[in-house]
C-alpha positions in Angstrom: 5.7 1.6 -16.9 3.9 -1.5 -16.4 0.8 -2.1 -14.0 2.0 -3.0 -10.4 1.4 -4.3 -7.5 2.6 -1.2 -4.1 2.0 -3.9 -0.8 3.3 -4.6 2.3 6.0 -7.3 1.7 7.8 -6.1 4.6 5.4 -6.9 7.2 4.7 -2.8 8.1 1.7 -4.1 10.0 3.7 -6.4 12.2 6.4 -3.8 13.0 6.8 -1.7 15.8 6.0 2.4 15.9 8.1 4.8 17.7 7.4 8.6 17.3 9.6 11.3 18.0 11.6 14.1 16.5 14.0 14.2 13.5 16.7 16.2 12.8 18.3 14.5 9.6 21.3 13.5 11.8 19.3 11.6 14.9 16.1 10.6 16.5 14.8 11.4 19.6 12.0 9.3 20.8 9.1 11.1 22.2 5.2 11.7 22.1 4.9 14.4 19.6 2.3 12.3 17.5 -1.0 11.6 18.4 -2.3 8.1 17.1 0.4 7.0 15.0 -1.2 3.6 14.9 -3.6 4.9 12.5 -1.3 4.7 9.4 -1.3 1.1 9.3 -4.6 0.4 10.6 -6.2 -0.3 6.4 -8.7 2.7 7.5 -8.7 5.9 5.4 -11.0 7.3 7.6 -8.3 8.1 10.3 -5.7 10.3 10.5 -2.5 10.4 12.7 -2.2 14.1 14.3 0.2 16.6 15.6 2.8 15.7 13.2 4.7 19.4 13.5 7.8 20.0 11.7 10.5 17.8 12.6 8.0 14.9 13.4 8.8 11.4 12.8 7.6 8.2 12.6 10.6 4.9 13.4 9.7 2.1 12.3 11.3 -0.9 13.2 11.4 -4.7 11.9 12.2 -8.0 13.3 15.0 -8.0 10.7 16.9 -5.8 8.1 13.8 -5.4 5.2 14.5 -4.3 1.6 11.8 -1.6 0.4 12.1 0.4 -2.7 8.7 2.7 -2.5 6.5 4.5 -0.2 2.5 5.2 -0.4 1.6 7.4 1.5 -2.9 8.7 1.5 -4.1 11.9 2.7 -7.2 12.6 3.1 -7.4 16.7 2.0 -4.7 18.4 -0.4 -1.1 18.5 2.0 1.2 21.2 1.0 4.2 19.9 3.2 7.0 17.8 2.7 8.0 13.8 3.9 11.1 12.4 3.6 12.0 8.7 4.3 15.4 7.6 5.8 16.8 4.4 6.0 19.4 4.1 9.3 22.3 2.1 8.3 24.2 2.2 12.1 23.5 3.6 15.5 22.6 7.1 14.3 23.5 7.2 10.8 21.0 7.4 8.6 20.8 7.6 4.9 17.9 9.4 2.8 16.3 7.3 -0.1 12.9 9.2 -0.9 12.2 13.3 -0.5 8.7 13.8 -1.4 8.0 17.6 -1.8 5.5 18.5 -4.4 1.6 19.0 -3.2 -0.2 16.3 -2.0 -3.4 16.1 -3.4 -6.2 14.1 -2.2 -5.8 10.5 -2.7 -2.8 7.8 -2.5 1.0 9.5 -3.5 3.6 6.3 -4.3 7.1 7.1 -4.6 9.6 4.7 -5.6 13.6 4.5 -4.6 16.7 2.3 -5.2 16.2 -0.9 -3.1 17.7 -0.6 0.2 17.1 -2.7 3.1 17.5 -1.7 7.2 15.8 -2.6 10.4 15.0 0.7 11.3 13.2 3.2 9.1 12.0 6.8 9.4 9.7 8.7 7.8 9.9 12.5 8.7 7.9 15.8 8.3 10.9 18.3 6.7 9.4 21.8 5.6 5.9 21.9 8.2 2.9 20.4 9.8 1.6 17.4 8.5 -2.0 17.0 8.3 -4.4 14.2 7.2 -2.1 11.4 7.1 -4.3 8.4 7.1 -2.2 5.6 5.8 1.0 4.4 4.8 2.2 1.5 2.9 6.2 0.2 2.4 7.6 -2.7 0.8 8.9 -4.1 -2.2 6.8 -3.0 -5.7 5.4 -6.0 -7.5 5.9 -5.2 -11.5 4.4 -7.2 -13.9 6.6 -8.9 -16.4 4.0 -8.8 -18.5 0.7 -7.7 -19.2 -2.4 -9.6 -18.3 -4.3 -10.9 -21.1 -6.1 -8.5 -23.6 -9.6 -7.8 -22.0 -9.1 -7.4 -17.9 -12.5 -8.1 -16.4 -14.1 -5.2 -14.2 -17.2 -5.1 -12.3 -19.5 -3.3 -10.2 -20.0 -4.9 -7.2 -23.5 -3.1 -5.3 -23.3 -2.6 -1.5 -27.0 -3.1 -0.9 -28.9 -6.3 0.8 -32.1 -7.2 -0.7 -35.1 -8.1 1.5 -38.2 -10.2 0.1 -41.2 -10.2 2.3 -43.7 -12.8 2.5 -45.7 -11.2 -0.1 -42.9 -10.8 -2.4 -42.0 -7.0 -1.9 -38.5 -6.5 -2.6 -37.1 -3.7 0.0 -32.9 -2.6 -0.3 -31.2 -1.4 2.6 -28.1 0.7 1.0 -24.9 -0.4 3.1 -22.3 1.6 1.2 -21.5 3.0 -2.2 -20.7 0.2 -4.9 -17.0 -1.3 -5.4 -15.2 -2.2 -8.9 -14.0 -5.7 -9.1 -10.4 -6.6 -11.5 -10.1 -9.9 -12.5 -6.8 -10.9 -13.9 -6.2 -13.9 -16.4 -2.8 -14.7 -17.9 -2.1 -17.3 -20.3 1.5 -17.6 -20.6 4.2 -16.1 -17.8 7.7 -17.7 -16.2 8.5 -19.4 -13.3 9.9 -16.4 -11.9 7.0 -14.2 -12.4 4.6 -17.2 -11.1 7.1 -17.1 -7.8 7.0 -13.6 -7.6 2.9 -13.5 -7.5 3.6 -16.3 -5.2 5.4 -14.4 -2.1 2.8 -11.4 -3.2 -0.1 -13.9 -2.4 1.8 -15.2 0.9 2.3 -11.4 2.2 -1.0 -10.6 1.5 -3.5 -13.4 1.5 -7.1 -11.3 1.7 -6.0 -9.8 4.8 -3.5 -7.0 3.3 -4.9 -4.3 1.8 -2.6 -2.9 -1.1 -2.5 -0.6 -4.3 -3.0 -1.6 -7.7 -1.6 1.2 -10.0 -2.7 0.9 -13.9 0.7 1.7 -14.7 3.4 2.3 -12.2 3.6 5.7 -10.1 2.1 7.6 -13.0 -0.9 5.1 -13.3 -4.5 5.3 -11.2 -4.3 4.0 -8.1 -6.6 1.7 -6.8 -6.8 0.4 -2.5 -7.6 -2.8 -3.4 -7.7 -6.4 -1.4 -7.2 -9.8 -2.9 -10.7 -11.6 -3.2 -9.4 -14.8 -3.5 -6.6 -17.6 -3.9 -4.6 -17.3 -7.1 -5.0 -20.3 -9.4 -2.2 -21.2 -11.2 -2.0 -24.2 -14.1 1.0 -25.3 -15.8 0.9 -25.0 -19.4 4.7 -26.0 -20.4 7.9 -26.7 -18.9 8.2 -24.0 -16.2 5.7 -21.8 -18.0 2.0 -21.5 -16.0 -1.1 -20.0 -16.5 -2.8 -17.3 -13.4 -6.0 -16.2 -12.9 -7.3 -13.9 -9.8 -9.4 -11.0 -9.1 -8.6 -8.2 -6.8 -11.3 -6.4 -4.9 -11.7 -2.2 -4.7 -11.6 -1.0 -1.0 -13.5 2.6 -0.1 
């Protein structure tokens, strides 16, 4: 599979969240969640809670949005099962992903046919669902092709440097380092330029997303863009792009 992109094309973090119950058949808004607005806060230090068997999650766009995968992070090993339905009409609803094996630790993506609705609903099916932190859904971003041989990575330290007037240095440690991925390609199409295009738009350095080494099988990195993407044109609809993406903890 080929390294991708998993980010929020679908403007999650401008929808609305309802939480109820979920039967398979219908939805029944209600309280039963505690602090759903954690998943889509970009924090994987805080987790939604009392999310019993039968709990859901509604989401709802401005507009009927195409997704084809879910990401989902928990923070400790999960050994219950979420399920993701799309509702094509007033109480009909239509499953695209079952996710049932163990959770471990960590970000699980899985991918489904494109589909598009308004309303969306992600539901616990065999239990109670613990350390949810986050969720991501959208349309993947695949690369057409690979990146030029030699990716760049980094180490970037998360400690500030003091010099006194005497020239003593002192560090005050603000957080454990962060990798940097810098991206070069020499050669791709118009349509791959225009695809990294609406990527950059959906995201800017705002959206945090997941950079998987190669598709739902690959390591998953929470990553944020660190800056524009430049883009040159080096033939007749054929461009050059260059960018570097930045490791979140």
């Amino acid at each position: 599979m080929a390294k991708t992109f998993y980010f929020d094309s679908a403007g999650l973090l401008e929808s609305t969240l309802d939480d109820g119950t979920f039967s398979g058949t219908s939805f029944s808004s209600g309280t039963t969640i505690t602090n759903e607005d954690r998943l889509i806060d970009q924090s994987l230090q805080t987790a939604a809670s009392d999310i019993a068997n039968g709990g859901a999650l509604k989401i709802t766009f401005a507009s009927a949005k195409p997704l084809d995968f879910l990401a989902v992070y928990f923070s400790a090993q999960e050994t219950d099962n979420l399920s993701l339905y799309r509702e094509v009409a007033s109480n009909t609803f239509s499953s695209v992903l079952d996710l049932t094996a163990t959770f471990s630790a960590g970000w699980t993506v899985g991918e489904f046919s494109s589909s598009s609705s308004t309303d969306w609903h992600l539901a616990s099916t065999s239990g109670a669902i613990d350390n949810l932190t986050e969720i991501i859904v959208g349309k993947k971003l695949a690369f057409e092709v690979n990146p030029d041989v030699g990716i760049g990575e980094q180490e970037v330290f998360g400690v500030d440097l003091n010099t006194s007037i005497g020239g003593t240095e002192y560090a005050i440690k603000r957080h454990d380092s962060k990798s940097t991925f810098s991206f070069t390609f020499s050669n791709i199409s118009q349509t791959f330029k225009e695809d990294l295009q609406t990527f950059e738009q959906a995201v800017q350095n705002f959206k945090k997303f997941i950079y998987s080494e190669d598709g739902t099988s690959g390591t998953l990195h929470y990553v944020r863009l660190d800056s524009p993407i430049k883009f040159s044109e080096v033939a007749f609809q054929r461009y050059s792009a260059s960018f570097t993406i930045r490791e979140q903890l």
